[in-house]
C-alpha positions in Angstrom: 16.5 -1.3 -1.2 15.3 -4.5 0.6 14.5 -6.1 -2.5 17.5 -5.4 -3.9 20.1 -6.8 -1.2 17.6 -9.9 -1.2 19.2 -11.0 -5.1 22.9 -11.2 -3.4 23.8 -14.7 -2.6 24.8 -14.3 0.6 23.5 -12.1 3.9 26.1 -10.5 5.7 26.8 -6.9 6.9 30.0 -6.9 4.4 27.2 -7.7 1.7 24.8 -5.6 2.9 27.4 -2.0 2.7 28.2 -3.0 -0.6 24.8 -3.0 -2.1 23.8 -0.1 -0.3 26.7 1.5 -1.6 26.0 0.7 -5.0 22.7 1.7 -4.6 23.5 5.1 -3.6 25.8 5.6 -6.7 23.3 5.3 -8.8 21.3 8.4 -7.3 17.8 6.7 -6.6 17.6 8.1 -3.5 17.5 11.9 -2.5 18.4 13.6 0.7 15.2 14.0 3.0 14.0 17.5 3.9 14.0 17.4 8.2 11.4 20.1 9.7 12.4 22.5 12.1 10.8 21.5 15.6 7.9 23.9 15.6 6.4 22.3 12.7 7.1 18.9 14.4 5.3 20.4 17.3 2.0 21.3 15.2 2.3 18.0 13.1 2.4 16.2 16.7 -0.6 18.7 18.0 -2.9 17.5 14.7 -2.1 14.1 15.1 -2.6 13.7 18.5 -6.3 15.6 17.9 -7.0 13.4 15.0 -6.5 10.5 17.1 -8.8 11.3 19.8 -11.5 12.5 17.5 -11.2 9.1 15.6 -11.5 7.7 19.2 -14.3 9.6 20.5 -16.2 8.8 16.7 -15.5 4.6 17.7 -16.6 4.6 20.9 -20.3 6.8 20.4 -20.8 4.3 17.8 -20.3 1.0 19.6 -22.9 2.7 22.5 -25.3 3.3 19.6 -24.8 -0.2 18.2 -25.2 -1.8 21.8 -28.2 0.5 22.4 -29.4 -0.9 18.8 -29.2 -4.6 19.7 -31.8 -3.9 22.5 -34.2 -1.5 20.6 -32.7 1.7 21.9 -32.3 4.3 19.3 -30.5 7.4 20.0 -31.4 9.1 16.9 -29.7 12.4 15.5 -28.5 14.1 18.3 -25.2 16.4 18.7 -22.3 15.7 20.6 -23.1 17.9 23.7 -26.4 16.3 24.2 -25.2 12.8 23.3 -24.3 11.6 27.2 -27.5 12.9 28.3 -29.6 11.4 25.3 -28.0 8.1 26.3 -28.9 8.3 29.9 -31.9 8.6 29.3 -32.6 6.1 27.4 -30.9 3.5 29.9 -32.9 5.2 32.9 -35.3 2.4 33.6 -33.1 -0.6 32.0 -31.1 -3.6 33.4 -28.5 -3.1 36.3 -25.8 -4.6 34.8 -26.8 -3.1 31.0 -26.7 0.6 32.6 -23.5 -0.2 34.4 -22.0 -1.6 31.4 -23.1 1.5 29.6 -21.9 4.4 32.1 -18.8 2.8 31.6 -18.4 3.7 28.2 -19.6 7.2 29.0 -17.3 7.7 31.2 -14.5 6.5 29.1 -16.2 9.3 26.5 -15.9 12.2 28.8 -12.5 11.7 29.3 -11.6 11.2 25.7 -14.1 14.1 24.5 -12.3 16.6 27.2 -9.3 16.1 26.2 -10.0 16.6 22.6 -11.5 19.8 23.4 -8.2 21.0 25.2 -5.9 19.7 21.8 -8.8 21.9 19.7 -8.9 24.6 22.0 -5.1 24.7 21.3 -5.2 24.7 18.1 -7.5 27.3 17.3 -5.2 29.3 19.1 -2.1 28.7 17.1 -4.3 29.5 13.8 -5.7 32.3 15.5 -2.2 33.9 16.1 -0.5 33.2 12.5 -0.8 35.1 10.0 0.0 32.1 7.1 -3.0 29.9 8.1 -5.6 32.9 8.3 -4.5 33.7 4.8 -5.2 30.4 3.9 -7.9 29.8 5.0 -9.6 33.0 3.0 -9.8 30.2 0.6 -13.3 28.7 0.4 -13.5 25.1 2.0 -10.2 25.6 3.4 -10.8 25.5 7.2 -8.3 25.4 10.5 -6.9 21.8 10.1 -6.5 22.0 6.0 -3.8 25.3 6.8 -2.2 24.4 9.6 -1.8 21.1 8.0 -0.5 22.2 4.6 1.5 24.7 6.2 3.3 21.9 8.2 3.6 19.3 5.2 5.5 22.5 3.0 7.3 23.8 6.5 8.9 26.2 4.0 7.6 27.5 0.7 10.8 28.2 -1.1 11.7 24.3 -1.0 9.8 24.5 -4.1 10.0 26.4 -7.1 7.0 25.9 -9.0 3.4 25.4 -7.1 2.8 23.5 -10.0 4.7 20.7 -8.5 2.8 20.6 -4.9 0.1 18.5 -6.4 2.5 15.7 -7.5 4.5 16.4 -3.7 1.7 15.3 -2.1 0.8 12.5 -4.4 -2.2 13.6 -6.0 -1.2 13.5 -9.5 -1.9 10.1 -11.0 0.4 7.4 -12.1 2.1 6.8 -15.7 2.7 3.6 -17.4 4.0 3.6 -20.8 5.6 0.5 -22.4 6.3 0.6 -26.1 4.2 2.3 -28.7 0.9 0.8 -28.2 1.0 1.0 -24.3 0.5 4.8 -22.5 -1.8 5.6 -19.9 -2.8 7.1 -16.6 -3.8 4.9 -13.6 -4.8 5.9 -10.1 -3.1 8.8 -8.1 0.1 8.1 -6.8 -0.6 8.8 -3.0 3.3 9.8 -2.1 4.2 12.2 0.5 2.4 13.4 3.5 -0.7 11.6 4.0 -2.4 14.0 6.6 -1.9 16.9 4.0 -3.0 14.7 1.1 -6.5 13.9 3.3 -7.0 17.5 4.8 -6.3 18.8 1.1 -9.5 16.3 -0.7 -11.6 17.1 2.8 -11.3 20.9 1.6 -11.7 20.4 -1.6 -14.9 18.2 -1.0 -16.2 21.3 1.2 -16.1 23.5 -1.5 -17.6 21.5 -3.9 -20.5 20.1 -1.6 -20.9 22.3 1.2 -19.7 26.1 -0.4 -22.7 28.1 -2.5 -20.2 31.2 -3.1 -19.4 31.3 -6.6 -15.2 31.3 -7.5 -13.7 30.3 -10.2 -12.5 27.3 -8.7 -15.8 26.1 -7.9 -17.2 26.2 -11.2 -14.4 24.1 -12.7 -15.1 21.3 -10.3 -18.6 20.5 -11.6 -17.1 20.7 -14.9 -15.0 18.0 -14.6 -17.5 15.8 -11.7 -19.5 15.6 -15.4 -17.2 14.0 -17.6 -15.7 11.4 -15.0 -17.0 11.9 -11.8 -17.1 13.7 -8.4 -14.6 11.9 -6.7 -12.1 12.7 -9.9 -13.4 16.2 -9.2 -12.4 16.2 -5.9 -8.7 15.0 -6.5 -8.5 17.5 -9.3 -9.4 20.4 -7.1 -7.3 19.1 -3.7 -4.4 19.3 -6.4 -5.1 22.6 -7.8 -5.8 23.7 -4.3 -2.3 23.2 -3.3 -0.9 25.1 -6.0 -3.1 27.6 -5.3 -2.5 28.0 -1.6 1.2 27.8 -2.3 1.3 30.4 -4.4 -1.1 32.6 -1.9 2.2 31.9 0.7 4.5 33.0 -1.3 2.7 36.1 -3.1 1.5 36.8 0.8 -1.6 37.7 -1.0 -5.4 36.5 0.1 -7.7 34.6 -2.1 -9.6 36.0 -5.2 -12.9 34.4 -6.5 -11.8 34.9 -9.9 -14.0 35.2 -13.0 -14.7 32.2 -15.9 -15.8 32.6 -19.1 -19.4 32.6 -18.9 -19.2 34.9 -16.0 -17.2 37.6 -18.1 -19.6 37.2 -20.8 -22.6 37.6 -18.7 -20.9 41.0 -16.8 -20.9 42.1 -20.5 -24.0 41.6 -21.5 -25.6 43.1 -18.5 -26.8 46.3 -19.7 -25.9 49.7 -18.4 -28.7 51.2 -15.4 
């Protein structure tokens, strides 16, 4: 729209309602679906998490890269024992070094307490809803991937085929075609919600990388991590993922592992005890 009303000659509101009119007539733009509250509630209560946990990630690391710079190495440690591993490494150091570096900690506690409280929260909501524990019977798919998905779609029958959640969330990649000689598929297209888009790959990177279970789903990952790569393969299975957890909403049935191919054949060549 911007750069549209920027190739009239002249700036003025008059101007301005005309192009926008004209712009509207030609149906480019679509009404804009408006969540009701409680999902705006849950998308505030994951943003507000993310942000501290982002936070509380920034600040151990500038401690470890000050400790660093004097020969202090904290090492692998987890976060309960991280104030206390810090400590005591600035036991016997400079005045002004340790005061410099309590202050930090301190700032930490108060960030890392609060995230607790927002986490504590929010394993209660998916504790008490019966949507996001069905999701989550998918492998990979853990408390933030539901309740996240299950805000971005806020209601399932917005959309008539799961097919098109993929594309929704912009993880289908994009077309250019010009002419005859000219057709082919660039990146992915990254539209829509971005927390759904990133919770959806994180999940689908966790059952690639992280889940041993066998499913369906899993097997055709690897597959396709072979012929391009794995971060292809993670897009590929984020998009299927959404389909697939869309459908599970809508069906109100729980996840099934499935059976490929090779498995089918190998069930029936087993032979009889």
């Amino acid at each position: 729209m911007r750069v549209s009303l920027s190739t009239m000659r002249n700036k003025t509101d008059r101007d301005d309602a005309r192009g926008v009119a004209r712009m509207m007539r030609l149906a480019w733009y679509r009404a804009v679906h408006v969540k009701n509250i409680e999902m705006q509630k849950m998308r505030s209560l994951l943003a507000n998490r993310k942000l501290l946990k982002r936070k509380l990630i920034d600040i151990e690391n500038h401690i470890r890269g000050t400790l660093r710079a004097c020969g202090l190495m904290v090492g692998a440690v987890g976060r309960g024992g991280y104030e206390a591993r810090v400590r005591e490494l600035i036991e016997h150091g400079d005045p002004v070094f340790t005061m410099m570096i309590e202050a930090m900690l301190e700032v930490r506690r108060a960030i890392f307490e609060g995230y607790e409280r927002l986490h504590k929260v929010l394993l209660q909501v998916v504790q008490h809803d019966a949507i996001c524990r069905r999701l989550m019977t998918v492998p990979g798919v853990g408390l933030v991937a539901a309740l996240s998905f299950k805000v971005g779609v806020d209601g399932p029958l917005r959309f008539a085929r799961s097919r098109t959640l993929g594309a929704h969330f912009g993880l289908t990649p994009r077309g250019h075609q010009s002419g005859t000689s000219i057709d082919y598929e660039g990146r992915i297209t990254k539209q829509g919600d971005v927390a759904v888009r990133e919770a959806l790959c994180e999940a689908a990177a966790s059952l690639l990388l992280r889940v041993r279970k066998w499913s369906a789903l899993r097997a055709w990952g690897p597959r396709i991590a072979k012929r391009s790569s794995m971060l292809c393969a993670i897009v590929a299975v984020a998009r299927k993922l959404a389909g697939i957890l869309h459908r599970m909403w809508v069906g109100e049935t729980d996840f099934h592992v499935g059976f490929g191919a090779k498995a089918t054949q190998r069930l029936r060549l087993k032979p009889a005890k």
